[in-house]
C-alpha positions in Angstrom: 72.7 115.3 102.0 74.4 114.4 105.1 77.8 114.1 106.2 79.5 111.8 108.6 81.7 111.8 111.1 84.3 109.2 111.7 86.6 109.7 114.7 90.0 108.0 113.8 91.0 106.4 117.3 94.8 106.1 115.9 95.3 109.4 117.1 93.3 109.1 121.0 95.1 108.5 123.9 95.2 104.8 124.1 95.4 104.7 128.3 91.8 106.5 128.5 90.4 104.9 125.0 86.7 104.0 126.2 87.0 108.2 127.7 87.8 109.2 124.3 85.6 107.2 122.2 82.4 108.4 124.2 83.5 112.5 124.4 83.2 111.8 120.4 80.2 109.9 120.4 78.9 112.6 122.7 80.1 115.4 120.0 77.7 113.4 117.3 80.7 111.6 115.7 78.0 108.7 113.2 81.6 105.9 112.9 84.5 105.1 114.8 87.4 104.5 112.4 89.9 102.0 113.6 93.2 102.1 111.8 95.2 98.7 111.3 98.5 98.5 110.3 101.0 96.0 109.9 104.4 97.2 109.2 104.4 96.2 105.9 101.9 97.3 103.9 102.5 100.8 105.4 105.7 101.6 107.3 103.8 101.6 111.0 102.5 98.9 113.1 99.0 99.7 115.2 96.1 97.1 116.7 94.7 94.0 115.4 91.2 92.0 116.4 91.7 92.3 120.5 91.4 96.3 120.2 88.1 96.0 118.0 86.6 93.8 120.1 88.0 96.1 123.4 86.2 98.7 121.2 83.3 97.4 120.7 82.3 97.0 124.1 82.4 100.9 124.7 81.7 101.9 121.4 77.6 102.9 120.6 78.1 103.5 116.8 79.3 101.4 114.1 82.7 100.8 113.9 84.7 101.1 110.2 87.7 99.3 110.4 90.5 100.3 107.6 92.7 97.2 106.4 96.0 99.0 105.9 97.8 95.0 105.6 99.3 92.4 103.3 96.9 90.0 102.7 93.8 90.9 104.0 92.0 87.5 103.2 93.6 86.2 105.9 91.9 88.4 108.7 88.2 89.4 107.4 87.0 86.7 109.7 88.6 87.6 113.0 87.8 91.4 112.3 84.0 90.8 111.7 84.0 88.5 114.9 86.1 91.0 116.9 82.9 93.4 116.0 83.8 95.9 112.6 80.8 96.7 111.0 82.5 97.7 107.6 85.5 96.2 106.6 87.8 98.5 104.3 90.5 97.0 102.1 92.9 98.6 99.9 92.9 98.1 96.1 96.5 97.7 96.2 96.9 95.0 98.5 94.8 92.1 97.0 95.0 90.9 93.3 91.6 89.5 93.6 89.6 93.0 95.2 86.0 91.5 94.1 86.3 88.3 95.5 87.6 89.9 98.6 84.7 92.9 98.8 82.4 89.8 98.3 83.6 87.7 100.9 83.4 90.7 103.3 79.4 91.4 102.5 79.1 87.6 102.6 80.2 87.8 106.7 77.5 91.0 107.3 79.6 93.8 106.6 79.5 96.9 104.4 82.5 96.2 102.5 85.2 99.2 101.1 87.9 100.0 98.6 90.5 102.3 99.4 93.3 103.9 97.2 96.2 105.4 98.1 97.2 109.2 97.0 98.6 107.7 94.0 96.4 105.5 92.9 94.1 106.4 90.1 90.0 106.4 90.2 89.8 103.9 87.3 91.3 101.3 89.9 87.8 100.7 90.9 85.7 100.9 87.4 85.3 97.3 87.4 83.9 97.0 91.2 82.2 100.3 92.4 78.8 99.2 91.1 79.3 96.2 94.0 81.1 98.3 96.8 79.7 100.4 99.8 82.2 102.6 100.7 84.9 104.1 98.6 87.2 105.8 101.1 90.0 108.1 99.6 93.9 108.7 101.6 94.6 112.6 101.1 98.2 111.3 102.9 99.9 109.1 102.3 99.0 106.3 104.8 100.9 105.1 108.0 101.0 107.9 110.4 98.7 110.8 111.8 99.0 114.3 111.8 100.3 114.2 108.1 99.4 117.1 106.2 96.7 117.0 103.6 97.4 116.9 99.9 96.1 119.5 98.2 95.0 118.0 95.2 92.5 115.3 97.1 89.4 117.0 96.0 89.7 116.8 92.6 89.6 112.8 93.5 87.0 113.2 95.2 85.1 114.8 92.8 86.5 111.7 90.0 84.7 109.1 92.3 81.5 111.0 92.5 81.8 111.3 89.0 82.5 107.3 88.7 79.6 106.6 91.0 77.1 108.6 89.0 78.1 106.7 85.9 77.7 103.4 87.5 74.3 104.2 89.8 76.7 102.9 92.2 75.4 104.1 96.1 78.7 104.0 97.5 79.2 106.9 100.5 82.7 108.4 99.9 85.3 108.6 102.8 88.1 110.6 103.0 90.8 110.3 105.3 94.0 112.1 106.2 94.6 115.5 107.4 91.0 116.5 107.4 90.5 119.6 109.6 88.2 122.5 110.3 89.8 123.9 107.3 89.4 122.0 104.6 86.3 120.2 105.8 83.9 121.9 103.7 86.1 122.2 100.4 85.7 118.2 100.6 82.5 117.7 101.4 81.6 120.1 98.4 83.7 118.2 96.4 81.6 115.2 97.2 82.3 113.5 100.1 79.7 111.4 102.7 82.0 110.8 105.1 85.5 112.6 106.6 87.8 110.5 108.8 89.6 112.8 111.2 91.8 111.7 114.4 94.3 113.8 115.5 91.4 117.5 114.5 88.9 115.7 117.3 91.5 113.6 119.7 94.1 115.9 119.7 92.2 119.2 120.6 91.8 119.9 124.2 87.9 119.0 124.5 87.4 115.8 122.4 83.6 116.5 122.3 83.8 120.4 121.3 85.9 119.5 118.7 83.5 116.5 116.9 80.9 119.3 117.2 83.0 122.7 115.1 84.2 119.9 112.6 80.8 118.8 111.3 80.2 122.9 111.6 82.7 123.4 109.6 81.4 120.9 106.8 78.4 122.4 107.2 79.0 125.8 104.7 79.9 122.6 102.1 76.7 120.5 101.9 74.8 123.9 100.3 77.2 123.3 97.2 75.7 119.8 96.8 73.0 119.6 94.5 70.7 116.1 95.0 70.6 113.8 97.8 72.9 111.6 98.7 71.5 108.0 100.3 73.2 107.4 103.5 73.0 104.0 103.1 75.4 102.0 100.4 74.9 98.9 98.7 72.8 96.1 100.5 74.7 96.6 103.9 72.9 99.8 105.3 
């Protein structure tokens, strides 16, 4: 098994962005995680399309845009022409999640469920045979630099369960307060994939820092029995 690195740009300094984006890519970060909020859904208000497609022209790695909005429907088209290469929507914003994860695979994309802290694993029963990622809030979303919530690895380990019941391929994301820390506890628990911003942009060296978090995730993957594919669903 092998885990991923997503560098959250919400928490990089927006005047040097393309700087920023290639220190991480230099420190081995596999995603780029681009966080959009709308003020509504969650109580902040970040980028839209324009800064995908401003990211896509620097960026060299895939680039897994998070939905945090009202109404996603709306958007999946400008996002996959501004350049995402997964599109990740929340559970609790769309009534009708499988025609929306559908439509997303439809345009190209790996297409994702996420659930808030509160929201319970059997939120997805009905659609995690069909979905590619399954990415996880340990805060509560909306801001960086939150804390992490202490019980998110026992979530984790209910989706791995959930995904081994359903010989669903899924990877598992997890985003919000990951750190050097608690890096391995989740990737032990079961996780593919950790989302961190402010552990790699906010440290002095942008490219040291990608580097000693996938160390530190490291001492986790030994507690991992089985291989994990890389790849989920048809949209590897």
């Amino acid at each position: 098994m092998s885990v991923r690195i997503a560098a959250s740009i919400l928490a990089a300094d927006f005047a040097a962005l393309g700087e920023a984006i290639r220190a991480a890519e230099e420190g081995g970060a596999d995603w780029i995680h681009v966080d959009v909020m709308d003020g509504h859904f969650v109580p902040n208000i970040t980028m839209g399309p324009p800064v995908v497609a401003a990211v896509k022209r620097v960026a060299h790695v895939p680039l897994d845009v998070h939905l945090m909005i009202t109404d996603p429907d709306r958007y999946l088209e400008a996002f996959a022409d501004a350049g995402a290469s997964h599109l990740i929507v929340h559970a609790e914003a769309t009534p009708h999640l499988h025609r929306t994860i559908h439509r997303i695979q439809e345009l190209g994309l790996r297409a994702g469920a996420a659930l808030n802290p509160s929201t319970p694993v059997v939120a997805l029963e009905e659609i995690v045979a069909e979905l590619d990622i399954v990415l996880l809030m340990s805060v509560n979303p909306g801001f960086g630099g939150q804390a992490f919530i202490a019980r998110s690895p026992s979530k984790v380990r209910a989706v791995r369960h959930l995904l081994e019941q359903t010989g669903s391929r899924a990877l598992v994301s997890i985003d919000g307060g990951i750190d050097m820390g608690n890096a391995a506890m989740v990737v032990e628990a079961g996780a593919d994939v950790l989302v961190a911003g402010t552990t790699i942009f906010g440290a002095r060296d942008t490219r040291e820092a990608t580097v000693a978090l996938r160390r530190a995730a490291t001492p986790g993957l030994a507690s991992v029995e089985g291989e994990t594919p890389l790849t989920g669903g048809a949209h590897g």
